[in-house]
C-alpha positions in Angstrom: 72.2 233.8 64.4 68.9 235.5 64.0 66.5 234.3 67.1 62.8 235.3 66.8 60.9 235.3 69.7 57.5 235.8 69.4 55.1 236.1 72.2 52.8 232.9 72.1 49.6 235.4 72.3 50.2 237.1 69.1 48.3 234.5 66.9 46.6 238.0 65.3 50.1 239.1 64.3 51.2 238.3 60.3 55.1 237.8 59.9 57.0 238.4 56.4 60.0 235.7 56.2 59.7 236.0 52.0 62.9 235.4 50.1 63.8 238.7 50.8 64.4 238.3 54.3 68.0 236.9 55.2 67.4 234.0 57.1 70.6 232.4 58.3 70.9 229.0 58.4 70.6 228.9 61.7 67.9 230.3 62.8 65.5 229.6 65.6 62.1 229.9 65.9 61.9 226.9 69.1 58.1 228.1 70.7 57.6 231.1 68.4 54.0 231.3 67.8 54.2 231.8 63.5 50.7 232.5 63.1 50.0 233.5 59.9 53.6 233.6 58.5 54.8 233.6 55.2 57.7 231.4 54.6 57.6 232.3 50.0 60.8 231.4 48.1 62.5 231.3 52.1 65.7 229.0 52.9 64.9 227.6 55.7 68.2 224.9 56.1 68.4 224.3 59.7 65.5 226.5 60.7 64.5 225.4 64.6 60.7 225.0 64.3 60.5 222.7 67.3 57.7 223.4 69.6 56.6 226.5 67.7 53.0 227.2 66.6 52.7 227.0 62.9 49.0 227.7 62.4 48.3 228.8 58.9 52.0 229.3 57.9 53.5 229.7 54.6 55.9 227.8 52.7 54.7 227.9 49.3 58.0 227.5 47.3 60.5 227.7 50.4 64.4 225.9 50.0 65.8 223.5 52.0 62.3 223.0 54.4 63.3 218.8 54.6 66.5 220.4 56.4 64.9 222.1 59.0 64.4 220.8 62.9 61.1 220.0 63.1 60.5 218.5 66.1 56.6 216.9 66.9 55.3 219.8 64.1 53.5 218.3 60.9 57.2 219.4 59.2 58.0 216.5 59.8 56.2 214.1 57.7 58.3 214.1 54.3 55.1 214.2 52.2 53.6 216.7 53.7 56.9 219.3 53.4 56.3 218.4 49.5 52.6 219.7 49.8 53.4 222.5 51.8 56.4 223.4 49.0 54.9 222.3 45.7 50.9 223.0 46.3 50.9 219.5 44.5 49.0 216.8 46.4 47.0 215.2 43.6 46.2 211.6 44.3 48.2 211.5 47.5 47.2 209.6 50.7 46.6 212.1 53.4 44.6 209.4 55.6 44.3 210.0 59.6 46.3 212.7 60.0 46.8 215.5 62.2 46.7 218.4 59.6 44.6 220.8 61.9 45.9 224.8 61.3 47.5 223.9 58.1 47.9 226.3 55.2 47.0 224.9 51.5 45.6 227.7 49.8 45.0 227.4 46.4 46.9 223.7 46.7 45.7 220.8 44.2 44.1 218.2 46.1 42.4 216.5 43.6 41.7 212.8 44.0 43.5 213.1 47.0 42.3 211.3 50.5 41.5 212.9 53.5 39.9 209.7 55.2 39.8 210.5 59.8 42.2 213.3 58.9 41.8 216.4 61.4 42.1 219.5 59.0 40.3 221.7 61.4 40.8 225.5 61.3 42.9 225.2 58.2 43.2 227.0 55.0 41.7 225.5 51.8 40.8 228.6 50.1 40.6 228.0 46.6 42.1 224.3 46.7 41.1 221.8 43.9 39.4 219.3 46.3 37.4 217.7 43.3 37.1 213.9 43.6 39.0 214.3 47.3 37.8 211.7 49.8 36.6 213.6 52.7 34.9 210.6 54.5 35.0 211.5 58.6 37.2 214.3 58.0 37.3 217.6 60.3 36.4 220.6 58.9 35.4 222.7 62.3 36.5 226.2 61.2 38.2 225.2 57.9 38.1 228.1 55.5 36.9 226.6 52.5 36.1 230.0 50.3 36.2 229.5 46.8 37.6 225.5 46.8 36.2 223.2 44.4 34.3 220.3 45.9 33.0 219.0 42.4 33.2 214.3 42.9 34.1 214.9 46.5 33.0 211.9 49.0 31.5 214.0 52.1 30.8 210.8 54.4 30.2 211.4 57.8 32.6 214.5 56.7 32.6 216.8 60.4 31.7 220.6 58.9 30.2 222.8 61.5 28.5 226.6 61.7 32.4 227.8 62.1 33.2 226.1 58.6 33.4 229.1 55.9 31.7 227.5 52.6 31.0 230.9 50.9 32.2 230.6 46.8 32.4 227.1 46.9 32.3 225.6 43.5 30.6 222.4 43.1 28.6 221.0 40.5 27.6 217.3 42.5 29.0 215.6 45.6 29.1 212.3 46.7 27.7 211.4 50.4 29.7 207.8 50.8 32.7 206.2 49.3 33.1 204.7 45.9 32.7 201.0 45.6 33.6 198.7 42.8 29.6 197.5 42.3 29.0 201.5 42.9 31.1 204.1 41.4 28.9 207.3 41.8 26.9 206.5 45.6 24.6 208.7 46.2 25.1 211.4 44.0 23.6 214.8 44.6 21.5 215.8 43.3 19.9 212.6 42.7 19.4 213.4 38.6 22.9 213.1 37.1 21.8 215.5 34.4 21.4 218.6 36.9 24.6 219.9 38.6 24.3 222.6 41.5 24.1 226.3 40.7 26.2 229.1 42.2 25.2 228.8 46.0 23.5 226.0 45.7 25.9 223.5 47.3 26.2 226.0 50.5 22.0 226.0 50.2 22.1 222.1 50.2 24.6 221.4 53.1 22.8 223.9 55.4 20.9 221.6 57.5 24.2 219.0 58.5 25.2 222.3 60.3 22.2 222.0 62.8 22.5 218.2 64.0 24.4 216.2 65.9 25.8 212.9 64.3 26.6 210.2 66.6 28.2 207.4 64.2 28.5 203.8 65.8 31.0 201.6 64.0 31.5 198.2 65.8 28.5 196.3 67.5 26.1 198.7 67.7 24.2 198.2 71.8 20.1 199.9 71.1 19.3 199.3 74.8 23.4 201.4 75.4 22.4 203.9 72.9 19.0 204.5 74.2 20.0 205.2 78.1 22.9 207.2 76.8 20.9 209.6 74.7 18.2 209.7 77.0 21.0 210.7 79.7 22.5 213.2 77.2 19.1 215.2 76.6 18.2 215.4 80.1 21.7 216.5 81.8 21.8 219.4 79.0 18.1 220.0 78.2 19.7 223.3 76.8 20.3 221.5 74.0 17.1 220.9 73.0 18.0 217.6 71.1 15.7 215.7 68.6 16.8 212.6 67.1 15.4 213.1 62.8 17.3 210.3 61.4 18.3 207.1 61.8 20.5 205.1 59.2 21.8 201.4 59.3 25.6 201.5 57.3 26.3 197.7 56.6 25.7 195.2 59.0 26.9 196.5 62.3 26.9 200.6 61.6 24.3 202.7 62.8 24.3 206.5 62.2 22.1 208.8 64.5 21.2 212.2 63.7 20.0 214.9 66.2 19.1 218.1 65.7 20.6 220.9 68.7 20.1 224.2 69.3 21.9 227.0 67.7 25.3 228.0 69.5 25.3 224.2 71.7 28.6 222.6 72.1 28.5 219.5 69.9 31.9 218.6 70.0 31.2 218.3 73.9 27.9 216.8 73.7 29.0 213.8 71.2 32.3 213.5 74.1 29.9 212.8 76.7 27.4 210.6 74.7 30.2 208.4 73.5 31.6 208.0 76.8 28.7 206.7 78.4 27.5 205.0 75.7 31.0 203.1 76.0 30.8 202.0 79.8 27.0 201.2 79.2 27.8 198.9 76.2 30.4 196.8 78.6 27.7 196.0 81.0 25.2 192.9 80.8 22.0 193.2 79.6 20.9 192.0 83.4 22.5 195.0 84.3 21.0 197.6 82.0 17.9 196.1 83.1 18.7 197.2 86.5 19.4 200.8 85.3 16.1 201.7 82.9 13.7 199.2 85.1 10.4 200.1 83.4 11.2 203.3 81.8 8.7 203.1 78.5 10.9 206.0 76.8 14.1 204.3 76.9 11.9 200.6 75.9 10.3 202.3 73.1 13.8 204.1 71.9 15.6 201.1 71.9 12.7 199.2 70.0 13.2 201.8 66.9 16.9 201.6 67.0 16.6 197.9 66.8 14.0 198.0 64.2 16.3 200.5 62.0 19.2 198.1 62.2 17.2 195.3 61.0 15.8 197.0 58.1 18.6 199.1 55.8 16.1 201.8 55.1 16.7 205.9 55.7 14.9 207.4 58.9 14.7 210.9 57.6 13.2 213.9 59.3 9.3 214.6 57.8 6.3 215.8 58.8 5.0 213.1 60.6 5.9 213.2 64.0 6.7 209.3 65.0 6.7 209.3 69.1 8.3 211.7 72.0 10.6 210.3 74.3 11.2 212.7 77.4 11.7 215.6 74.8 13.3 213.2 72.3 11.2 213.7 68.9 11.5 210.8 66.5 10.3 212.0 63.4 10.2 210.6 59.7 8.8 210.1 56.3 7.7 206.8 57.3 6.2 204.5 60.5 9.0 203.3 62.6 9.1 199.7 63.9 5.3 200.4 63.2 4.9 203.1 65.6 1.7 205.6 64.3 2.1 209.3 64.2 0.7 211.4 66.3 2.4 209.9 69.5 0.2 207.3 69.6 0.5 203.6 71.0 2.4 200.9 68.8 0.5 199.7 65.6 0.2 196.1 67.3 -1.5 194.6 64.3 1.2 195.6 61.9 3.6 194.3 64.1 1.8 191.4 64.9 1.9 190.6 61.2 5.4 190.8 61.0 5.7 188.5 63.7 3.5 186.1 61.9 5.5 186.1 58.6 9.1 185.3 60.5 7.6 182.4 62.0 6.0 180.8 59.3 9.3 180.7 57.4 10.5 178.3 59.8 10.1 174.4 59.4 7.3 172.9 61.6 8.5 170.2 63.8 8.7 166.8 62.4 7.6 165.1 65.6 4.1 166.1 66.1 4.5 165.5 70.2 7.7 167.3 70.3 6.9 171.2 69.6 9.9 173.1 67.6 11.0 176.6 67.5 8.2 177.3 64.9 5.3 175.6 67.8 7.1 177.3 70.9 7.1 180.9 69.2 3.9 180.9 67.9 2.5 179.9 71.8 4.6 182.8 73.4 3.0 185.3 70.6 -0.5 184.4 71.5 0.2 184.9 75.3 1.6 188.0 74.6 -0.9 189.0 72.2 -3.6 188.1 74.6 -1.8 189.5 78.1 -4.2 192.1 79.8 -0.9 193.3 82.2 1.9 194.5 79.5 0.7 197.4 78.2 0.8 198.1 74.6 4.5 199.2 74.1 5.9 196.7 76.2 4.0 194.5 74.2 5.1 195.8 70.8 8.9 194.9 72.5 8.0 192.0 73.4 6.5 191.0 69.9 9.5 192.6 68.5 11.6 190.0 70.7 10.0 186.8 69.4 10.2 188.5 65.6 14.3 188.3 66.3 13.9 185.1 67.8 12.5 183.6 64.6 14.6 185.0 62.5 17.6 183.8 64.2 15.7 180.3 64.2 16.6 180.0 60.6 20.0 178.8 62.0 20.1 178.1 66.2 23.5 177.1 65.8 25.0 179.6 64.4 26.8 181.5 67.1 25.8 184.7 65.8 22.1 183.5 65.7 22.5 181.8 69.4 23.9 185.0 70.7 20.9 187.1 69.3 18.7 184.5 70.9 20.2 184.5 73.9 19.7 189.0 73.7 16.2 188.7 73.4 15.4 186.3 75.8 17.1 187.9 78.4 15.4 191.3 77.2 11.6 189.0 77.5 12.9 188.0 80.8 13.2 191.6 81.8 9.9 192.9 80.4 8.0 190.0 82.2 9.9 190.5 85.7 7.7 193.3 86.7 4.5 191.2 86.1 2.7 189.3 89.3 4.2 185.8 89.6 0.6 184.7 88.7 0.0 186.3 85.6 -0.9 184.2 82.7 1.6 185.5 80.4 4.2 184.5 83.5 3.2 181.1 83.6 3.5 180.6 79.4 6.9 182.2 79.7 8.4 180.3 82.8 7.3 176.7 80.6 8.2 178.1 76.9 11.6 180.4 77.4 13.7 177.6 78.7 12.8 175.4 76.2 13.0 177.6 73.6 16.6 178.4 75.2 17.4 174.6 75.0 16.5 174.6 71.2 19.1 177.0 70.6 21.8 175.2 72.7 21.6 177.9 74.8 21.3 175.2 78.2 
């Protein structure tokens, strides 16, 4: 029996195991490190590949590889030992899995998915990725030289400064998924007549390489994201992170983009984010309260982030610098949540105008001594409106509060709409705590909110 031992270090080493070499059919390679070794036109029946390193390895064309003892390796997923034989993976279904290391030069992969697979480090040179779905795949380090991208669906896909795109050939890409109502979603470039030049895709792609994208999937928390992010950019100020984009993905998705500095760990920084962001999001919004008390930056943070999600517009970075937030630059080609450039206060009148327009789409009361929704909203608007003690961003939030509150008046009870009511009242409650018990805008708040609470069956 021929046992190769190979020192686990020796990832640098390249081993020959081509059809020339007589492999018997027992042979073990149990925690070899097989860095960068070629399996060609091999029989491997029997091979022992458990627990060895199989980084980049061969098997283009090998015998007998659904014999071998694979162990936890990707050898043993059936499909996968076909790829790895054939180079034939058109149209197959590669979804969520760990690929990372693997070698598929010059494999077709056309039309085939790729959807939360990890194919990090591996080895796509010249691979026929046209029309592949890429959406949330790993590239970190993937040698991509010389594949064709033409069709492919980037979403979200995870490429980094470490991915190798030099000789890529694409003529368009896709940057979300194909729907039924929408075949081609956003195309680039934009003009389906032009197609990228030689380079130009690499030239195009550039900038992802710079940011950090923090996707939220499943009940996205503004008030959660903003403390985390503001916690993010001052533990690691090294960092030097800007928020440029902000982009609402159906009803419930938010995508955040933020520029880094060169050389910054991002795969670290999102670890962090997301892990704070998750215990913050499982606390009350009484107790978030507790933990930004009157911190303006976080307030006027989570006011944009809950502005974006309301509207399904793009937040892309521009000229126009939109507010800082404790070294947080917001930037984009338009007014966010009516906030004016030049980090100046918010745009009250804009956003009183919005305000204004929510309410008067709900029915007036039909008992003219019984105020509705419509009455009680349009009092607290003009208390806040008129309040000498909030100061202008606090009352933008505020204003912003009784906007959700009308909308969600359309229907008070609908659970969805009661349990956006009963967000923004408590988030009202927290702005006005910090005002003397006296204050006017106190007084109209104490007599309106629990009425206003009631209306919604909220108590």
């Amino acid at each position: 029996m021929l046992k190769a031992s190979l020192n686990q270090g020796s990832a640098s080493l390249s081993f020959n195991f081509r059809q020339s070499f007589p492999l018997s059919h027992s042979t073990s390679f149990r925690n070899a490190n097989l860095t960068n070794a070629d399996f060609t036109k091999a029989t491997l029946k029997s091979t022992d590949f458990r627990h060895a390193t199989l980084t980049l390895t061969c098997y283009h064309q090998t015998k007998m590889l659904d014999c071998v003892r694979p162990g936890s390796t990707y050898l043993q997923n059936p499909q996968l030992r076909e790829l790895l034989v054939t180079g034939q993976g058109q149209d197959k279904n590669f979804d969520r899995q760990n690929l990372r290391g693997i070698n598929l030069q010059s494999a077709n992969l056309a039309d085939a998915s790729f959807i939360s697979t990890d194919l990090s480090e591996a080895n796509l040179q010249d691979a026929d990725l046209s029309r592949a779905k890429l959406k949330q795949t790993q590239l970190d380090a993937t040698d991509l030289t010389g594949a064709i991208l033409t069709g492919a669906f980037i979403e979200d896909w995870g490429i980094t400064i470490e991915t190798k795109l030099h000789g890529v050939r694409c003529e368009y890409i896709f940057m979300r998924l194909p729907t039924k109502e929408n075949p081609d979603p956003l195309r680039k470039p934009d003009n389906h007549q032009e197609v990228f030049q030689h380079g130009d895709f690499a030239e195009f792609i550039q900038p992802i390489f710079d940011t950090l994208d923090l996707y939220h999937n499943q009940g996205v928390d503004p008030r959660a994201i903003a403390i985390a992010f503001k916690k993010l950019a001052e533990k690691h100020p090294e960092a030097g992170l800007e928020i440029v984009a902000m982009e609402k993905r159906g009803d419930d998705k938010l995508l955040i983009r933020a520029k880094t500095a060169e050389g910054v760990n991002k795969s670290q920084l999102s670890a962090e984010y997301f892990a704070d962001y998750n215990q913050l999001k499982a606390l009350s919004q009484s107790q978030q309260s507790l933990l930004i008390e009157k911190d303006d930056r976080i307030r006027s943070l989570e006011t944009m982030l809950t502005t974006a999600l309301k509207q399904p517009k793009y937040y892309i970075e521009g000229d126009n610098k939109v507010s800082d937030i404790s070294g947080i630059s917001i930037q984009g080609s338009s007014n966010v949540s009516g906030i004016a450039g030049g980090g100046s206060v918010a745009n009250l009148g804009t956003i009183s105008g919005n305000v204004n327009i929510a309410i008067n789409e709900l029915p007036s009361s039909p008992n003219s001594e019984q105020p509705g929704i419509k009455e009680l909203l349009t009092q607290l608007q003009a208390a806040i409106s008129q309040s000498s003690e909030l100061s202008d961003e606090d009352k933008a939030e505020a204003l912003e509060q009784v906007k959700t509150l009308a909308e969600a008046g359309q229907n008070p009870q609908e659970p969805t709409k009661q349990k956006t009511a009963k967000t923004a009242i408590t988030m009202l409650k927290g702005l006005f705590s910090g005002l003397p018990a006296v204050a006017t805008l106190v007084e109209a708040a104490n007599n309106l909110l629990p009425v206003i609470s009631k209306l919604f069956g909220l108590g």
